[in-house]
N, C-alpha and C positions, 0 to 999 in steps of 0.2 A: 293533400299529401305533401307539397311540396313545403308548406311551414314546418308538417315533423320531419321532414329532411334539414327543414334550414335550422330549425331549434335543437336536431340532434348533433351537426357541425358545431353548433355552437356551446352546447355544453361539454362536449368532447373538445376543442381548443381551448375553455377552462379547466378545462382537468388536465389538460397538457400543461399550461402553463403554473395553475397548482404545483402540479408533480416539478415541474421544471423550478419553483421558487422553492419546493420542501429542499429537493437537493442541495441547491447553493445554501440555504441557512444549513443544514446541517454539515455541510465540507466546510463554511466559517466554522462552526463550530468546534468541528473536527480541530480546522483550522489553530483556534483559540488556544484549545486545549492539550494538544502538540505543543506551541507556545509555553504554554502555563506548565507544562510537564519541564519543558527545557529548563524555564528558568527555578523551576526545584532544583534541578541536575545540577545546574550552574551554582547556585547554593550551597548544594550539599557540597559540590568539589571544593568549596573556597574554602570551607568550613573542614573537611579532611584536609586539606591542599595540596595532594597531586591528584590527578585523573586516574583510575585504574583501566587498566583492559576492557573491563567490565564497563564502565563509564563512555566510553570511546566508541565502542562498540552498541551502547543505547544510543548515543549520538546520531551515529550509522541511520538508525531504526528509524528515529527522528527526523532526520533529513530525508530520507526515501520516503517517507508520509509525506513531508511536504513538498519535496519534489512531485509524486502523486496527485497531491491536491494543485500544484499548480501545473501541471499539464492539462489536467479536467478543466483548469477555467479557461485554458486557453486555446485546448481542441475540443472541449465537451466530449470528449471520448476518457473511459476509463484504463490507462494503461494497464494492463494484466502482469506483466511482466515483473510492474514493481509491488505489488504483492506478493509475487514469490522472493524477489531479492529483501522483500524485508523477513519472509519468512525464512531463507536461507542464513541472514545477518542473526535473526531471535537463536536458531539452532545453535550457529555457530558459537553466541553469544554464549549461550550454555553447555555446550560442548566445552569450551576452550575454561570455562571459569570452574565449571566443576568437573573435570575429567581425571582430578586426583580420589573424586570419591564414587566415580563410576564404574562397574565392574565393563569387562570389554565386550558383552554380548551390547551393553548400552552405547558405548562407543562405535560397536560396529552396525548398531541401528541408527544412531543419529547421522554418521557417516553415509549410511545408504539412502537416508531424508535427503541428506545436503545434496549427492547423485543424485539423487531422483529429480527434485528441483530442477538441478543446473541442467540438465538435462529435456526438461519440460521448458524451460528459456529457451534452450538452442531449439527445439523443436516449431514454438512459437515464433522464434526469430527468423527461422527457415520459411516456414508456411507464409508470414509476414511479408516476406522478400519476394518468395515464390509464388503465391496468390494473393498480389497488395489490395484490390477490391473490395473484400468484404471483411478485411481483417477488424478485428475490436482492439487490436493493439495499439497505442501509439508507436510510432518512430521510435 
């Protein structure tokens, strides 16, 4: 009994560790691929040559990923928080770029997304503070 104990320990801290090297190859990759998008970005502005709003604001999008990816490697915790700030940034990004072709019912949804969000931040932020123990958020 005690060897399928000691063989089951042990192919379960292979599968941890599995699971723990799929992650980091795919956040490199993530990684890479954030990278390899910027430097299109970087590209295409040189080749237009100014930055529009729109550009600025993918930037934005781009940095909070990789902000993201490196808090992961450095707490091994998923900050929550910056998925919403990129999804707040995506909104906003299309709020502000196409709000000339948007009728106001769309305006006034995309506007209650971005509340909702910001709103689920503070919420997050709150609980984070207030019960730090078992929070999944980073700092």
């Amino acid at each position: 009994m005690s060897g399928l104990v000691s063989s089951h320990k042990f192919v379960e801290r292979i599968g941890n560790q599995l699971n723990n090297l799929a992650h980091l190859l795919l956040l490199f990759v993530l990684w890479l691929s954030v990278l390899w998008s910027v430097s299109a970005s970087v590209i295409d502005i040189l080749h237009k040559g100014t930055p529009s709003l729109d550009d600025l604001l993918l930037f934005f999008i781009y940095l909070e990923i990789l902000a993201m990816i490196g808090i992961y490697f450095q707490t091994k915790r998923m900050p929550v928080r910056f998925l919403i700030y990129i999804a707040i940034t995506a909104l906003t990004r299309v709020l502000v770029v196409d709000v000339k072709v948007m009728d106001n019912g769309t305006i006034i949804t995309y506007a209650g997304a971005i509340t909702v969000l910001a709103l689920a931040v503070l919420i997050i932020k709150y609980s984070s503070a207030r019960f730090p123990g078992g929070s999944t958020d980073a700092p």
